[in-house]
VEXTORMI-904426 format. One record per residue (C-alpha): residue number from 0; residue in three letters; y, x, z. Coordinates in Angstrom, 2 decimals, always signed. Example, Ala and Ser with C-alpha at 12.3 -4.5 7.8 and 13.67 -1.06 7.14 Angstrom:
BEGIN
<mido nr="0" rest="ALA" c2="-4.50" c1="+12.30" c3="+7.80"/>
<mido nr="1" rest="SER" c2="-1.06" c1="+13.67" c3="+7.14"/>
***
This chain:
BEGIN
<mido nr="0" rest="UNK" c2="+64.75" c1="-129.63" c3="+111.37"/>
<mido nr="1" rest="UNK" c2="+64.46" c1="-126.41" c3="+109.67"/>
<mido nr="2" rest="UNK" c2="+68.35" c1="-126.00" c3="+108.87"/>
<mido nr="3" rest="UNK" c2="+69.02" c1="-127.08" c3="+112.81"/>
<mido nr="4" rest="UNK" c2="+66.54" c1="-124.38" c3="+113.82"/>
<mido nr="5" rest="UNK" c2="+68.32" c1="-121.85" c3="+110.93"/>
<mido nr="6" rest="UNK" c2="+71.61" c1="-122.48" c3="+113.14"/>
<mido nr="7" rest="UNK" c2="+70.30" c1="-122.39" c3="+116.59"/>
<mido nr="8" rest="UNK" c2="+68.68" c1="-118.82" c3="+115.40"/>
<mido nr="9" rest="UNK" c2="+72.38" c1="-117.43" c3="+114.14"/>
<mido nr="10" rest="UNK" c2="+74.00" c1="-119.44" c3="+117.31"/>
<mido nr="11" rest="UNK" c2="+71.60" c1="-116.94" c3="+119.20"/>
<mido nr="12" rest="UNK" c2="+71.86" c1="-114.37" c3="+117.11"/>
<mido nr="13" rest="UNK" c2="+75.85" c1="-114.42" c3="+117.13"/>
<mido nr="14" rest="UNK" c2="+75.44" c1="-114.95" c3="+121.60"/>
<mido nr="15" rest="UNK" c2="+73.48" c1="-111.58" c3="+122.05"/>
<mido nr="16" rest="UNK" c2="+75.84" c1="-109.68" c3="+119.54"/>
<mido nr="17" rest="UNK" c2="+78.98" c1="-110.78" c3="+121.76"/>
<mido nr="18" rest="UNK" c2="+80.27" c1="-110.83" c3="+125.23"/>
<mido nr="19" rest="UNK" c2="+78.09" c1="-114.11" c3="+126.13"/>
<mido nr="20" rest="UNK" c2="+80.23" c1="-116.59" c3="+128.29"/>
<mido nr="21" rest="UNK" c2="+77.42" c1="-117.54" c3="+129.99"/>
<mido nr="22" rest="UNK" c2="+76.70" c1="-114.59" c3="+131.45"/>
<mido nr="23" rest="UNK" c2="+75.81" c1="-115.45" c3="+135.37"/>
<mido nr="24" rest="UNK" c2="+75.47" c1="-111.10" c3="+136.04"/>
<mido nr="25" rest="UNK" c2="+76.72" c1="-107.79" c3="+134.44"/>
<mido nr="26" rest="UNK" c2="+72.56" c1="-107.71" c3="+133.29"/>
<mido nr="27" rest="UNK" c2="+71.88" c1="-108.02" c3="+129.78"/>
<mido nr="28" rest="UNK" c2="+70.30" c1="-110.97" c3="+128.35"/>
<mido nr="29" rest="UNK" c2="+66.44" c1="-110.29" c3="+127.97"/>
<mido nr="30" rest="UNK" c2="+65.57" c1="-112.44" c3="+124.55"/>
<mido nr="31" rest="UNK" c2="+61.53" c1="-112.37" c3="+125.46"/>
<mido nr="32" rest="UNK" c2="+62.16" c1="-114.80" c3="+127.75"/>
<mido nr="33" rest="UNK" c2="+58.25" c1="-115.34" c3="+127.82"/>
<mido nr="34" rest="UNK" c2="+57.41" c1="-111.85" c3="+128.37"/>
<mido nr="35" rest="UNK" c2="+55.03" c1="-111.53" c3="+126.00"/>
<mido nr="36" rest="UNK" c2="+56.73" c1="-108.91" c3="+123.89"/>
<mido nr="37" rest="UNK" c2="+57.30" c1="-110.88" c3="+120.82"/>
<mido nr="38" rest="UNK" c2="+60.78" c1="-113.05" c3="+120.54"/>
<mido nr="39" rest="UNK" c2="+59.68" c1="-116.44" c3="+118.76"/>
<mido nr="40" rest="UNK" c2="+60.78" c1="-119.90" c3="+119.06"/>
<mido nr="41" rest="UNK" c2="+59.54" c1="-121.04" c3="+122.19"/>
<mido nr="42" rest="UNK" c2="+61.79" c1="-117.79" c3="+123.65"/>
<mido nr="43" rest="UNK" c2="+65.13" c1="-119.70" c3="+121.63"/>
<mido nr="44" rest="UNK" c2="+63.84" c1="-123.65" c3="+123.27"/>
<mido nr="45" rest="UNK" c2="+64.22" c1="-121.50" c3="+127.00"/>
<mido nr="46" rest="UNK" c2="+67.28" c1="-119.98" c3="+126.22"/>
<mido nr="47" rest="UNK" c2="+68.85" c1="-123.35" c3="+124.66"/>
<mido nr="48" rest="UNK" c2="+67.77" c1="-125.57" c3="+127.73"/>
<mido nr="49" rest="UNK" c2="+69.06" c1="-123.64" c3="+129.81"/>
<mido nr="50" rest="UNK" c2="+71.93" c1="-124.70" c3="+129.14"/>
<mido nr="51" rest="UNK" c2="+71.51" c1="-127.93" c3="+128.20"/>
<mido nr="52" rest="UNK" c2="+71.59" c1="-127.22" c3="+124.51"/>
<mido nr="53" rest="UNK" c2="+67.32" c1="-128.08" c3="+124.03"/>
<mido nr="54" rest="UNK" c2="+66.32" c1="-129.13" c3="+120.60"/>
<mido nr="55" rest="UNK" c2="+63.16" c1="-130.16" c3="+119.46"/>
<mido nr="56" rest="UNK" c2="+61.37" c1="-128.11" c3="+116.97"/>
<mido nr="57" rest="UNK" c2="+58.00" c1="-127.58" c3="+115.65"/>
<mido nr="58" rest="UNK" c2="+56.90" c1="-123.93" c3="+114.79"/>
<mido nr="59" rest="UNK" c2="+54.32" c1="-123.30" c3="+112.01"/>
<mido nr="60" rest="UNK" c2="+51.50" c1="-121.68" c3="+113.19"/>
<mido nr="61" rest="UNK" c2="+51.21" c1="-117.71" c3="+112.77"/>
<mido nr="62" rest="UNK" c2="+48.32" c1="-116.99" c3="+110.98"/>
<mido nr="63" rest="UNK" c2="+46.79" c1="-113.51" c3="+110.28"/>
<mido nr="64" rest="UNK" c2="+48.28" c1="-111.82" c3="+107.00"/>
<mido nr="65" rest="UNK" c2="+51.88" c1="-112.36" c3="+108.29"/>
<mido nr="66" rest="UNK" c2="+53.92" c1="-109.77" c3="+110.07"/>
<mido nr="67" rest="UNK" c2="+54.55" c1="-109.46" c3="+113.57"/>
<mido nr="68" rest="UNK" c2="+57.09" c1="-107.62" c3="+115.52"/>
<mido nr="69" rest="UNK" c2="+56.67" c1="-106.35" c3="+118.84"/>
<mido nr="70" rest="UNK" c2="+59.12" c1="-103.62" c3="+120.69"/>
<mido nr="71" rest="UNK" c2="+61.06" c1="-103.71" c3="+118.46"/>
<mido nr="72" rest="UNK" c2="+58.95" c1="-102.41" c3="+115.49"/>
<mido nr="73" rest="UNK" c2="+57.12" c1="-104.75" c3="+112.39"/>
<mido nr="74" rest="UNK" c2="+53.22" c1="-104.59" c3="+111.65"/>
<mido nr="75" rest="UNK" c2="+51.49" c1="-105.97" c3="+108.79"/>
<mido nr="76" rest="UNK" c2="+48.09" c1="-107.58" c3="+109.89"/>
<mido nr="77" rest="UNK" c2="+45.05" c1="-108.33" c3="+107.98"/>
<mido nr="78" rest="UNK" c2="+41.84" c1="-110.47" c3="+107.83"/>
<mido nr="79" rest="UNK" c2="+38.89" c1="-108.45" c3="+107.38"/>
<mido nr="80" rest="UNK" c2="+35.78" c1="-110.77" c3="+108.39"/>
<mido nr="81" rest="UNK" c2="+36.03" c1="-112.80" c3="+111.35"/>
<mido nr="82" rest="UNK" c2="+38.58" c1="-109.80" c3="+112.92"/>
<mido nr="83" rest="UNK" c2="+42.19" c1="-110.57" c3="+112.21"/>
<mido nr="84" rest="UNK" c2="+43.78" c1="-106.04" c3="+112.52"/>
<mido nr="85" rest="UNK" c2="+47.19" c1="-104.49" c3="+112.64"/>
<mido nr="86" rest="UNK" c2="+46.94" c1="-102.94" c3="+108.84"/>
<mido nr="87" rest="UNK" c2="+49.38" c1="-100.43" c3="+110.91"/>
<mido nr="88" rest="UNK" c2="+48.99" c1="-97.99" c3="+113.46"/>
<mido nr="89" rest="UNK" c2="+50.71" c1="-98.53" c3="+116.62"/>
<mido nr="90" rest="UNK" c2="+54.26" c1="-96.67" c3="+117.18"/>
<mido nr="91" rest="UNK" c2="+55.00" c1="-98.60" c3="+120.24"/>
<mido nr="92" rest="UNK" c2="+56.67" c1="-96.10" c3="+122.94"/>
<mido nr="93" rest="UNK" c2="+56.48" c1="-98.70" c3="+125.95"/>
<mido nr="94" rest="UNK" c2="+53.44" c1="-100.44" c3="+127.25"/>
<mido nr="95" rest="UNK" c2="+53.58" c1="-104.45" c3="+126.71"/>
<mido nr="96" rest="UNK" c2="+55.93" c1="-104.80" c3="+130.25"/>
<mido nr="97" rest="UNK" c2="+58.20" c1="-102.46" c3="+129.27"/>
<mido nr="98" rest="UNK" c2="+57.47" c1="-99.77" c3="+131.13"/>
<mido nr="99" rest="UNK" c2="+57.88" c1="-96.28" c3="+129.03"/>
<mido nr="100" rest="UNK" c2="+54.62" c1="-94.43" c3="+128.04"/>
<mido nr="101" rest="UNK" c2="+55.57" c1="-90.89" c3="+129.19"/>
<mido nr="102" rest="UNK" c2="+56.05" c1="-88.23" c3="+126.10"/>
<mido nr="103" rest="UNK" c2="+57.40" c1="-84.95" c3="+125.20"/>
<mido nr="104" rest="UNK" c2="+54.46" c1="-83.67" c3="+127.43"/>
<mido nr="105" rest="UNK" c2="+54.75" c1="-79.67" c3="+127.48"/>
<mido nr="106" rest="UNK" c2="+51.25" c1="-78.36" c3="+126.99"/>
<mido nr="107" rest="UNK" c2="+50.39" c1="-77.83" c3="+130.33"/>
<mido nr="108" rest="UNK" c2="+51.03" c1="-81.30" c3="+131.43"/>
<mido nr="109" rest="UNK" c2="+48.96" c1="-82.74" c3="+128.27"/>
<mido nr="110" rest="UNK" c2="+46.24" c1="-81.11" c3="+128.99"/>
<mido nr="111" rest="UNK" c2="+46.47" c1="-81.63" c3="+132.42"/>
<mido nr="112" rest="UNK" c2="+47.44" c1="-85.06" c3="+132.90"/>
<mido nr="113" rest="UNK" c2="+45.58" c1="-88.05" c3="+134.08"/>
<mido nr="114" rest="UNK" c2="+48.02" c1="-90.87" c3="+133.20"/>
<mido nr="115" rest="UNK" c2="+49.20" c1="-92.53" c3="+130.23"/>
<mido nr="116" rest="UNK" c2="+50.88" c1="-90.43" c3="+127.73"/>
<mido nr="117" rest="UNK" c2="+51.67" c1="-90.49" c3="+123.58"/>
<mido nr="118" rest="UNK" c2="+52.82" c1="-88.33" c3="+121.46"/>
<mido nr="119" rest="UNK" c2="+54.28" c1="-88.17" c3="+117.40"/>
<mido nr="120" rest="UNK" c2="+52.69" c1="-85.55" c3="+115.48"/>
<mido nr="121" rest="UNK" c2="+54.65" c1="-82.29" c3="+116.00"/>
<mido nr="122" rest="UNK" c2="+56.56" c1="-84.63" c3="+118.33"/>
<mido nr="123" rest="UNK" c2="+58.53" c1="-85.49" c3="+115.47"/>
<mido nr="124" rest="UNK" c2="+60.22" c1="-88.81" c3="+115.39"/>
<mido nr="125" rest="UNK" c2="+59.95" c1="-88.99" c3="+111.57"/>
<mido nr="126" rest="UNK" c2="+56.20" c1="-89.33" c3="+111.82"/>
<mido nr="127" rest="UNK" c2="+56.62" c1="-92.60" c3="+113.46"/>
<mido nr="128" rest="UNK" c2="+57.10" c1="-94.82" c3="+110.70"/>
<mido nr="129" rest="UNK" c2="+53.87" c1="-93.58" c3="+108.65"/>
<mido nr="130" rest="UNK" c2="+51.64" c1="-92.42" c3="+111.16"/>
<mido nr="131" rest="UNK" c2="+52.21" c1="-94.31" c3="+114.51"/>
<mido nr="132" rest="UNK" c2="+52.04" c1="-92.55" c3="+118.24"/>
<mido nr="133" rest="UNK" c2="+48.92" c1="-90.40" c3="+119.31"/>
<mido nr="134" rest="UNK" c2="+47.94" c1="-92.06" c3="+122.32"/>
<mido nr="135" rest="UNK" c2="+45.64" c1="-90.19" c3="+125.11"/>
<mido nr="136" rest="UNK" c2="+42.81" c1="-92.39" c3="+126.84"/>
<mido nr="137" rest="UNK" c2="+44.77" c1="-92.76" c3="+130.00"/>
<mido nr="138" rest="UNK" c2="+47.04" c1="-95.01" c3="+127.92"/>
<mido nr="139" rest="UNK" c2="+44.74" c1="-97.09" c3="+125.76"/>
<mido nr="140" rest="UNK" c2="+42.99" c1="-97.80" c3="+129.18"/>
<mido nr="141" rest="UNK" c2="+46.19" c1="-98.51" c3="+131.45"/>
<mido nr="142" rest="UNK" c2="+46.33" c1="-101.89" c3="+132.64"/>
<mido nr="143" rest="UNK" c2="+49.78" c1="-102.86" c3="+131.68"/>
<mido nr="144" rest="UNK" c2="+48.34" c1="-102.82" c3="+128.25"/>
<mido nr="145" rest="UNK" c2="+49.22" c1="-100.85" c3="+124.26"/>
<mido nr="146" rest="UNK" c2="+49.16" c1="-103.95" c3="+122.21"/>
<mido nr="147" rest="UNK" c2="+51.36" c1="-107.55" c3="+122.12"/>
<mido nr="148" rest="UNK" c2="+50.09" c1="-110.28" c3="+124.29"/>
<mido nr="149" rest="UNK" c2="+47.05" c1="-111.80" c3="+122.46"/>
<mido nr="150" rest="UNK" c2="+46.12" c1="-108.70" c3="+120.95"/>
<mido nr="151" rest="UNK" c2="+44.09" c1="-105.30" c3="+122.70"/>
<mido nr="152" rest="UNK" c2="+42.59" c1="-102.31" c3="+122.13"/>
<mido nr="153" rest="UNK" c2="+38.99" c1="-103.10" c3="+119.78"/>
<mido nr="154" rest="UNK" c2="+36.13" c1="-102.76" c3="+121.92"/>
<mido nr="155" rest="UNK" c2="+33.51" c1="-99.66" c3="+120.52"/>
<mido nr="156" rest="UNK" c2="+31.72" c1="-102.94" c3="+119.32"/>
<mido nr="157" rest="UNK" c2="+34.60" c1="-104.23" c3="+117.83"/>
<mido nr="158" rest="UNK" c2="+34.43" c1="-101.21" c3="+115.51"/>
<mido nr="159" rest="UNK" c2="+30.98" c1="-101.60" c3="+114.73"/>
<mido nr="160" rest="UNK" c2="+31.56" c1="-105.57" c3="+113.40"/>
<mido nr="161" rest="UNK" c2="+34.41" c1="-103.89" c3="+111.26"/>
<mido nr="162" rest="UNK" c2="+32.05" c1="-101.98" c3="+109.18"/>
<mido nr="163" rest="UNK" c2="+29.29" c1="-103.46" c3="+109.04"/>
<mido nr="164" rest="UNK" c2="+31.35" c1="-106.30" c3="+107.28"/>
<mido nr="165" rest="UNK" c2="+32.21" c1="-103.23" c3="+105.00"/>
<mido nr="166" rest="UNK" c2="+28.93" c1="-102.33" c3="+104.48"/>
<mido nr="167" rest="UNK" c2="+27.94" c1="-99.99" c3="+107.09"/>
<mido nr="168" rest="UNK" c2="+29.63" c1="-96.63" c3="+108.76"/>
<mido nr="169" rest="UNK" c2="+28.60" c1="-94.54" c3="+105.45"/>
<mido nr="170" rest="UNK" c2="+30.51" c1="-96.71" c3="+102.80"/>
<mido nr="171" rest="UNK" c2="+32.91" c1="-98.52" c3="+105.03"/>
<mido nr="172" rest="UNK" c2="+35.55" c1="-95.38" c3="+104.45"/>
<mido nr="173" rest="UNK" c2="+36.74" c1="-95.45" c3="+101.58"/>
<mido nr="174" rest="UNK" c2="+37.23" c1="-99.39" c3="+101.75"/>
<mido nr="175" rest="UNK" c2="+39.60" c1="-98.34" c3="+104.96"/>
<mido nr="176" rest="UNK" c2="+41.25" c1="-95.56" c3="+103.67"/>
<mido nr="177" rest="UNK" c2="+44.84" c1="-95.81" c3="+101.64"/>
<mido nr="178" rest="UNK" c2="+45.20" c1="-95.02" c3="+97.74"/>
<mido nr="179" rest="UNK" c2="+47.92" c1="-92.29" c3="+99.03"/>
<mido nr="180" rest="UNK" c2="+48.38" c1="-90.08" c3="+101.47"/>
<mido nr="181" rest="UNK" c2="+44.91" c1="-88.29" c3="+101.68"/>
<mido nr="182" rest="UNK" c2="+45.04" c1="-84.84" c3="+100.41"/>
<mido nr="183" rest="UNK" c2="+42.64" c1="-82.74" c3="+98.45"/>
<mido nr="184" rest="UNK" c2="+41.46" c1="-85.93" c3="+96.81"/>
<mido nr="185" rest="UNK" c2="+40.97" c1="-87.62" c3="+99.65"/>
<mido nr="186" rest="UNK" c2="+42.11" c1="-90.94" c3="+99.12"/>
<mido nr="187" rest="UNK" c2="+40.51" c1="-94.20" c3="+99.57"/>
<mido nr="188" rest="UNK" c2="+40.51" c1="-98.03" c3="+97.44"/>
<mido nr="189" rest="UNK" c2="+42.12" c1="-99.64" c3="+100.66"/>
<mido nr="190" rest="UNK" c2="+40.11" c1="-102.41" c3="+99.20"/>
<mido nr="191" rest="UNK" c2="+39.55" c1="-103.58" c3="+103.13"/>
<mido nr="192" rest="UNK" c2="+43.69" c1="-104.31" c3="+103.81"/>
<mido nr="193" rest="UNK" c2="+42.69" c1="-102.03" c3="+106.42"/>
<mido nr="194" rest="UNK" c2="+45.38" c1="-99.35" c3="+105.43"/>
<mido nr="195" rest="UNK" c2="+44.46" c1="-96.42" c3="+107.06"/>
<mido nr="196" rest="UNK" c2="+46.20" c1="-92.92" c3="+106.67"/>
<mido nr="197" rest="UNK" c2="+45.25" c1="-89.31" c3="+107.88"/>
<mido nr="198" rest="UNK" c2="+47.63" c1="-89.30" c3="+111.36"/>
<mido nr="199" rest="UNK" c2="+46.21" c1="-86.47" c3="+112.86"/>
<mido nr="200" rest="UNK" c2="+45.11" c1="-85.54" c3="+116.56"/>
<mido nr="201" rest="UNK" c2="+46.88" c1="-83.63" c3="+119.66"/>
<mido nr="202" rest="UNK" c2="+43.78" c1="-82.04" c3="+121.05"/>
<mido nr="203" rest="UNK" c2="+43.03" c1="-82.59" c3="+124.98"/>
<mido nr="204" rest="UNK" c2="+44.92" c1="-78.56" c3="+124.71"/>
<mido nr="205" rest="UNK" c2="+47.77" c1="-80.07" c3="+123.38"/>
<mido nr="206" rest="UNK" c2="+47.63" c1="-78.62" c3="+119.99"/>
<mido nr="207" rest="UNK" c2="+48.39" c1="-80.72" c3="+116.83"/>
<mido nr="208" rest="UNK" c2="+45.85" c1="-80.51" c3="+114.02"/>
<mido nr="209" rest="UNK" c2="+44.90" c1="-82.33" c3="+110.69"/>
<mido nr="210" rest="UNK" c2="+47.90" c1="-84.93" c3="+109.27"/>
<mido nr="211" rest="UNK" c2="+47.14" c1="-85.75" c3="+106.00"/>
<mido nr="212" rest="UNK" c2="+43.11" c1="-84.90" c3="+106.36"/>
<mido nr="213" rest="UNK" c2="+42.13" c1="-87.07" c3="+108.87"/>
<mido nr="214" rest="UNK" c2="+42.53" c1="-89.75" c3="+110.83"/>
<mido nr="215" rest="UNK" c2="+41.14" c1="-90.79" c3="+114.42"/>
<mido nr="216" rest="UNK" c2="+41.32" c1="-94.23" c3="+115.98"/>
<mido nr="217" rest="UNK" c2="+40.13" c1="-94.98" c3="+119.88"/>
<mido nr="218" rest="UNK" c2="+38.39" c1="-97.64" c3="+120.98"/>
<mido nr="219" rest="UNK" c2="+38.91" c1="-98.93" c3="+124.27"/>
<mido nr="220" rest="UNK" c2="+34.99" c1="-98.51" c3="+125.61"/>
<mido nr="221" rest="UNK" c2="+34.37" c1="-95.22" c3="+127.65"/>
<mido nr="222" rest="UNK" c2="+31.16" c1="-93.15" c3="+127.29"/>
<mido nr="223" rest="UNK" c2="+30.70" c1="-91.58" c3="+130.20"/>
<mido nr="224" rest="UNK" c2="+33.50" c1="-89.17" c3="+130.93"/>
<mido nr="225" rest="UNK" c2="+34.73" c1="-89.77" c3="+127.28"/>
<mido nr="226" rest="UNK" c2="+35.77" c1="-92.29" c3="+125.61"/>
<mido nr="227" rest="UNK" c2="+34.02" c1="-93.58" c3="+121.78"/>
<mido nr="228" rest="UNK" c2="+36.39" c1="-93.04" c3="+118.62"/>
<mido nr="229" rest="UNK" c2="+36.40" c1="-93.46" c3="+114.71"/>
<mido nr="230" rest="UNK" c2="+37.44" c1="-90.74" c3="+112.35"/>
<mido nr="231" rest="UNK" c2="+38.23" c1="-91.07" c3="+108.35"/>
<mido nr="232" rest="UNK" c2="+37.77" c1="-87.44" c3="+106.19"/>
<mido nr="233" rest="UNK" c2="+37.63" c1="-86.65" c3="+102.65"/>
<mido nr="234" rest="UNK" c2="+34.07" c1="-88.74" c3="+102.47"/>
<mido nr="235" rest="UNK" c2="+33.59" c1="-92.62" c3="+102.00"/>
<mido nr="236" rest="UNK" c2="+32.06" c1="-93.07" c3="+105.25"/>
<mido nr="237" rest="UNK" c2="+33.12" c1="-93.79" c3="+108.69"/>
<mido nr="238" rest="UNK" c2="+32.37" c1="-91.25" c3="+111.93"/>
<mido nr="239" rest="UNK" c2="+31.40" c1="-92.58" c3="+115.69"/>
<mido nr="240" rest="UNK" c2="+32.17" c1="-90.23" c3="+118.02"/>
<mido nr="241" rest="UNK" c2="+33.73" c1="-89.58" c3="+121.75"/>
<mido nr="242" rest="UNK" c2="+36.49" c1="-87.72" c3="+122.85"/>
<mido nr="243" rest="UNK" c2="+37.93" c1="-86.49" c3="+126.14"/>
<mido nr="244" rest="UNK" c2="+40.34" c1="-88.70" c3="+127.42"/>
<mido nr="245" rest="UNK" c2="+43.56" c1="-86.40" c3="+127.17"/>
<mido nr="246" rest="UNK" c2="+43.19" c1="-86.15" c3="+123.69"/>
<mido nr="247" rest="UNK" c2="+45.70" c1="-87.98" c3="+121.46"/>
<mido nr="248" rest="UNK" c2="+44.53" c1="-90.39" c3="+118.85"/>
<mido nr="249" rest="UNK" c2="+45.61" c1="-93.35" c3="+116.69"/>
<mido nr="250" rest="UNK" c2="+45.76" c1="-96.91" c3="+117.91"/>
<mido nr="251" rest="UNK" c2="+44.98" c1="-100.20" c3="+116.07"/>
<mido nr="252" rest="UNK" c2="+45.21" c1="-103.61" c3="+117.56"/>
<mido nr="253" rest="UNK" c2="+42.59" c1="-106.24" c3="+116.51"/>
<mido nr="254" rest="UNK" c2="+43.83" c1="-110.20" c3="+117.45"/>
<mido nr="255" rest="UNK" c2="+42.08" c1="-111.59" c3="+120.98"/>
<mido nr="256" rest="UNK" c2="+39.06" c1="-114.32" c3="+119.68"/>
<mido nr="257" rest="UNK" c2="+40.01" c1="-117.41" c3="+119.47"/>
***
């Protein structure tokens, strides 16, 4: 079973890399034939039945530690307590239906805007890989949703269960924080998996401050006309705090309970 699903894979593979003959329209093949922005087996079953080439195959279960790729970009994931995390920030530039996540705001429209909107630091491309997107509030709380299907935002509370399984917001820091990346001595054990680097902010003025001495992460909980946060500095500990919602932060995804 695993070499015929090996060759239905490369039969699909070799179908979306060519001039399909089965093409009914001059529209290209969508692979996430689920929609749930992650191509897996049961996307390769649809696309065989249809026509009329099913197989029968059983899928190992994903379990938390493995990789998962969604728009088109990987993310390690970690266990830490009962939360299963992205151990990566999110660099996604399209919300889970596809839909682009407006960026390249000038600085009037950033710190004007009421909608969805991300940023890379210094809009730089280059930061994507190690840093992620800076995502304002508008997009973290936009209904067509930041993170794959089964996965959101962490709740403010959500936060809280992460360090208290550390130990509490004063030592949970350093357990989060990477061995690199962190200047002026800066750097953490990473003993959490957690993985978490200094990406910076874009301030609700549009301004870009602080990449490579601290990091910010939202939540998806508002406080009022804010919205609650954590930030990682030079110390062990973790900071609780809220921001206004045009200012760009970070984004981790923590798995949906099961």
């Amino acid at each position: 079973m695993k070499n015929a699903l090996s060759l239905a894979c490369m039969f699909l593979a070799g179908i979306l890399l060519s001039t399909s003959s089965f093409a009914q329209s001059s529209a290209p093949y969508n692979p996430d034939g689920n929609g749930d922005g992650m191509i897996g087996v049961t996307d390769l079953q649809d696309f065989l039945s249809t026509y009329g080439l099913a197989f029968e195959a059983t899928a190992s279960a994903w379990s938390c530690g493995e990789a998962i790729t969604y728009a088109g970009l990987g993310y390690s994931t970690v266990q830490i307590g009962n939360q299963c995390w992205f151990a990566e920030n999110l660099g996604t530039t399209t919300y889970l239906n596809g839909d682009a996540i407006p960026q390249n705001l000038s600085y009037g429209d950033w710190s004007s805007t009421t909608s969805g909107a991300m940023a890379f630091y210094q809009n730089d491309l280059t930061y994507q890989v190690a840093y992620g997107g800076l995502y304002n509030w508008y997009a973290v709380d936009d209904a067509r949703g930041l993170c794959p299907s089964g996965w959101h935002v962490p709740t403010d509370e959500e936060w809280t269960m992460l360090t208290d399984h550390l130990g509490g917001e004063s030592v949970a820091g350093g357990q989060m924080k990477t061995n690199y990346g962190w200047n002026g001595g800066g750097n953490g054990t990473n003993s959490s998996g957690f993985s978490g680097l200094p990406g910076g902010i874009r301030d609700f003025s549009a301004f870009f401050y602080l990449a490579g001495n601290e990091g910010y992460w939202w939540s998806s909980s508002p406080s009022w006309s804010s919205a609650w946060f954590r930030y990682l500095g030079s110390s062990e500990s973790v900071s609780r705090s809220s921001f206004n919602h045009r200012v760009g932060c970070s984004v981790r995804c923590v798995r949906d309970a099961e």
